[in-house]
C-alpha positions, 0 to 999 in steps of 0.5 A, spaced: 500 500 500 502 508 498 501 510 505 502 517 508 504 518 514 504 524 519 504 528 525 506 535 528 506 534 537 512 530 539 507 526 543 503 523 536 509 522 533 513 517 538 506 513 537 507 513 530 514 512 530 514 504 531 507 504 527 512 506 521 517 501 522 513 495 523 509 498 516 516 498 512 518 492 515 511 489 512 513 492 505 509 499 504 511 505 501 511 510 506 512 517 505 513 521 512 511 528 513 512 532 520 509 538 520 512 541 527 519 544 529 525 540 530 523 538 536 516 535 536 520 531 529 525 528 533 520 523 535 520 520 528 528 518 531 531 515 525 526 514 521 526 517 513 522 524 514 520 531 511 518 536 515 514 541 512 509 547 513 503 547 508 499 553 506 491 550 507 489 549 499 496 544 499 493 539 503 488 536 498 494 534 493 499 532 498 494 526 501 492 525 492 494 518 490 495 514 497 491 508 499 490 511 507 492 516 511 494 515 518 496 522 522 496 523 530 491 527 534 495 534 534 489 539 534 484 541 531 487 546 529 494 542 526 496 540 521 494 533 522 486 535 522 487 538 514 490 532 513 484 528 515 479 533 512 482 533 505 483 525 505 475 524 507 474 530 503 477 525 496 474 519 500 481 516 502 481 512 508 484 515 514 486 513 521 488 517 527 491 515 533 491 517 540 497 518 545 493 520 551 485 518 553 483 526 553 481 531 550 477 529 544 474 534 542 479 538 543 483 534 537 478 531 533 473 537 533 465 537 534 462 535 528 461 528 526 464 528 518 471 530 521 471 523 524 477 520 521 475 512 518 477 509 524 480 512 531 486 508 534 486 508 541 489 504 547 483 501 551 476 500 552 476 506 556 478 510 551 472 509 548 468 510 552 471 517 554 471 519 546 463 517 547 461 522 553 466 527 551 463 528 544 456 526 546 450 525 543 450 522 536 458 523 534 459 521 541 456 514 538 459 514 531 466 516 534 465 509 539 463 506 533 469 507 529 475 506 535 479 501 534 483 498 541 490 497 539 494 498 545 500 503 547 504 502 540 509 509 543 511 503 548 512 496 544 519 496 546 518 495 554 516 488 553 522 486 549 526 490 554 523 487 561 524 480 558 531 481 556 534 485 562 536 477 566 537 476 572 545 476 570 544 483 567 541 486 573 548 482 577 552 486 572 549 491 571 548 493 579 556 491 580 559 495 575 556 502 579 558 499 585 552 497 589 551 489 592 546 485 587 544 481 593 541 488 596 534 491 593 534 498 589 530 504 592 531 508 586 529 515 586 529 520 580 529 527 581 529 533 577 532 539 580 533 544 575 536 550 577 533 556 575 539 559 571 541 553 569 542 551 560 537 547 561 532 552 564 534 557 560 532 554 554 524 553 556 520 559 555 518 561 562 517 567 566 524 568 572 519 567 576 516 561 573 522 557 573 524 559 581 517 556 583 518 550 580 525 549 582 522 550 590 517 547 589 521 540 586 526 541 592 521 541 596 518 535 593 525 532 594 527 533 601 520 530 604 522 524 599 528 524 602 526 526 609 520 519 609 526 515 607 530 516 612 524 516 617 522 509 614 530 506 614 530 505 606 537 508 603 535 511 596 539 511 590 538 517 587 540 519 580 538 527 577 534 528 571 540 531 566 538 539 566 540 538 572 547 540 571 549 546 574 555 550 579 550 547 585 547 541 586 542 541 590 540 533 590 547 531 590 548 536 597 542 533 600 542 526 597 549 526 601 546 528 607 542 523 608 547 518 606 543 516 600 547 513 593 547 519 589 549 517 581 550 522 576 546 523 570 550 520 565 552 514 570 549 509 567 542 508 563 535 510 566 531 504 563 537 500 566 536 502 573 529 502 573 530 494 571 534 492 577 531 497 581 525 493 587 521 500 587 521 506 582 519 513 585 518 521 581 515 527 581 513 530 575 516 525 570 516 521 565 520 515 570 513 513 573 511 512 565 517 508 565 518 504 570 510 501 571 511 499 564 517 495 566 513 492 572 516 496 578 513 497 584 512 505 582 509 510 586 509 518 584 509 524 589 505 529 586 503 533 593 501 541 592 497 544 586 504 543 580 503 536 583 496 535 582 496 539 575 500 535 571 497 528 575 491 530 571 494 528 565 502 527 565 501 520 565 497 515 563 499 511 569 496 515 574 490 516 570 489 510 569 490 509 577 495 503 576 500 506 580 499 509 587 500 517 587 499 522 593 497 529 592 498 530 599 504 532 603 504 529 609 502 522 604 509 521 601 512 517 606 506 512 606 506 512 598 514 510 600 512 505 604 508 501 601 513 501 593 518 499 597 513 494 602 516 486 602 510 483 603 507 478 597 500 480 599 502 487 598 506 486 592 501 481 588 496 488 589 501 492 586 502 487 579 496 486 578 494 494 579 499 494 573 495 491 568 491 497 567 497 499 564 502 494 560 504 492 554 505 486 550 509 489 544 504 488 540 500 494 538 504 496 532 502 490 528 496 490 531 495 497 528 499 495 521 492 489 521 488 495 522 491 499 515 492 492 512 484 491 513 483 497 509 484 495 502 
C-alpha cells in the first residue's frame, strides 16, 4: 500500500514512530511528513522524514494518490486535522491515533464528518471517554469507529523487561558499585536550577522557573526526609538539566547518606530494571518504570503536583500506580513501593495491568491499515 504518514506534537509522533517501522518492515511505501519544529520531529528518531509547513489549499494534493492516511491527534487546529479533512474530503481512508485518553474534542473537533475512518486508541476506556466527551450522536459514531490497539509509543518495554536477566541486573548493579544481593530504592529527581542551560532554554517567566525549582526541592527533601524516617537508603540519580555550579540533590542526597549517581552514570531504563521500587515527581520515570513492572509510586503533593497528575501520565490516570497529592502522604506512598510483603506486592502487579504492554500494538495497528484495502 502508498501510505502517508504524519504528525506535528512530539507526543503523536513517538506513537507513530514504531507504527512506521513495523509498516516498512511489512513492505509499504511510506512517505513521512512532520509538520512541527525540530523538536516535536525528533520523535520520528531515525526514521526517513520531511518536515514541512503547508499553506491550507496544499493539503488536498499532498494526501492525492495514497491508499490511507494515518496522522496523530495534534489539534484541531494542526496540521494533522487538514490532513484528515482533505483525505475524507477525496474519500481516502484515514486513521488517527491517540497518545493520551483526553481531550477529544479538543483534537478531533465537534462535528461528526471530521471523524477520521477509524480512531486508534489504547483501551476500552478510551472509548468510552471519546463517547461522553463528544456526546450525543458523534459521541456514538466516534465509539463506533475506535479501534483498541494498545500503547504502540511503548512496544519496546516488553522486549526490554524480558531481556534485562537476572545476570544483567548482577552486572549491571556491580559495575556502579552497589551489592546485587541488596534491593534498589531508586529515586529520580529533577532539580533544575533556575539559571541553569537547561532552564534557560524553556520559555518561562524568572519567576516561573524559581517556583518550580522550590517547589521540586521541596518535593525532594520530604522524599528524602520519609526515607530516612522509614530506614530505606535511596539511590538517587538527577534528571540531566540538572547540571549546574550547585547541586542541590547531590548536597542533600549526601546528607542523608543516600547513593547519589550522576546523570550520565549509567542508563535510566537500566536502573529502573534492577531497581525493587521506582519513585518521581513530575516525570516521565513513573511512565517508565510501571511499564517495566516496578513497584512505582509518584509524589505529586501541592497544586504543580496535582496539575500535571491530571494528565502527565497515563499511569496515574489510569490509577495503576499509587500517587499522593498530599504532603504529609509521601512517606506512606514510600512505604508501601518499597513494602516486602507478597500480599502487598501481588496488589501492586496486578494494579499494573491497567497499564502494560505486550509489544504488540504496532502490528496490531499495521492489521488495522492492512484491513483497509
Amino acid at each position: 500500500m502508498k501510505l502517508l504518514l504524519t504528525a506535528k506534537q512530539r507526543g503523536p509522533a513517538n506513537v507513530l514512530a514504531p507504527i512506521a517501522r513495523e509498516l516498512l518492515q511489512r513492505g509499504h511505501e511510506l512517505t513521512i511528513y512532520a509538520t512541527g519544529n525540530e523538536t516535536e520531529a525528533a520523535g520520528f528518531a531515525e526514521l526517513q522524514y520531511e518536515r514541512i509547513d503547508p499553506s491550507t489549499d496544499q493539503y488536498p494534493s499532498l494526501v492525492h494518490g495514497y491508499d490511507a492516511i494515518i496522522t496523530g491527534m495534534s489539534g484541531y487546529s494542526s496540521p494533522d486535522m487538514q490532513f484528515i479533512m482533505a483525505a475524507n474530503a477525496l474519500g481516502i481512508p484515514t486513521i488517527a491515533t491517540q497518545d493520551q485518553n483526553s481531550n477529544y474534542v479538543g483534537r478531533l473537533g465537534a462535528n461528526s464528518v471530521d471523524l477520521p475512518t477509524i480512531l486508534a486508541v489504547m483501551d476500552r476506556e478510551c472509548i468510552e471517554t471519546a463517547r461522553k466527551e463528544f456526546g450525543g450522536e458523534m459521541g456514538d459514531e466516534a465509539a463506533k469507529r475506535a479501534r483498541v490497539v494498545g500503547w504502540a509509543a511503548f512496544d519496546n518495554y516488553a522486549k526490554m523487561r524480558k531481556e534485562f536477566t537476572a545476570q544483567k541486573r548482577e552486572e549491571f548493579l556491580h559495575q556502579l558499585g552497589l551489592n546485587a544481593e541488596e534491593l534498589v530504592y531508586f529515586h529520580a529527581t529533577q532539580n533544575a536550577h533556575p539559571e541553569s542551560a537547561y532552564m534557560q532554554r524553556l520559555n518561562m517567566s524568572p519567576e516561573e522557573k524559581r517556583n518550580i525549582y522550590d517547589y521540586e526541592c521541596a518535593v525532594t527533601a520530604s522524599v528524602f526526609e520519609a526515607a530516612s524516617d522509614l530506614g530505606k537508603k535511596l539511590v538517587v540519580k538527577p534528571h540531566p538539566g540538572e547540571e549546574y555550579q550547585i547541586n542541590f540533590t547531590e548536597e542533600l542526597a549526601e546528607l542523608h547518606d543516600f547513593v547519589y549517581l550522576p546523570a550520565k552514570a549509567c542508563n535510566t531504563q537500566e536502573l529502573m530494571l534492577a531497581s525493587y521500587a521506582v519513585t518521581a515527581g513530575r516525570s516521565s520515570c513513573v511512565t517508565e518504570a510501571a511499564l517495566l513492572d516496578r513497584n512505582t509510586g509518584a509524589m505529586l503533593p501541592g497544586e504543580l503536583g496535582k496539575a500535571w497528575g491530571t494528565t502527565g501520565s497515563p499511569a496515574i490516570t489510569l490509577n495503576a500506580i499509587p500517587f499522593t497529592y498530599e504532603w504529609d502522604n509521601v512517606g506512606g506512598i514510600l512505604s508501601l513501593v518499597t513494602s516486602q510483603y507478597e500480599m502487598i506486592a501481588r496488589k501492586l502487579a496486578e494494579e499494573r495491568k491497567k497499564f502494560s504492554v505486550d509489544g504488540n500494538a504496532s502490528k496490531r495497528f499495521a492489521d488495522l491499515v492492512e484491513g483497509l484495502k
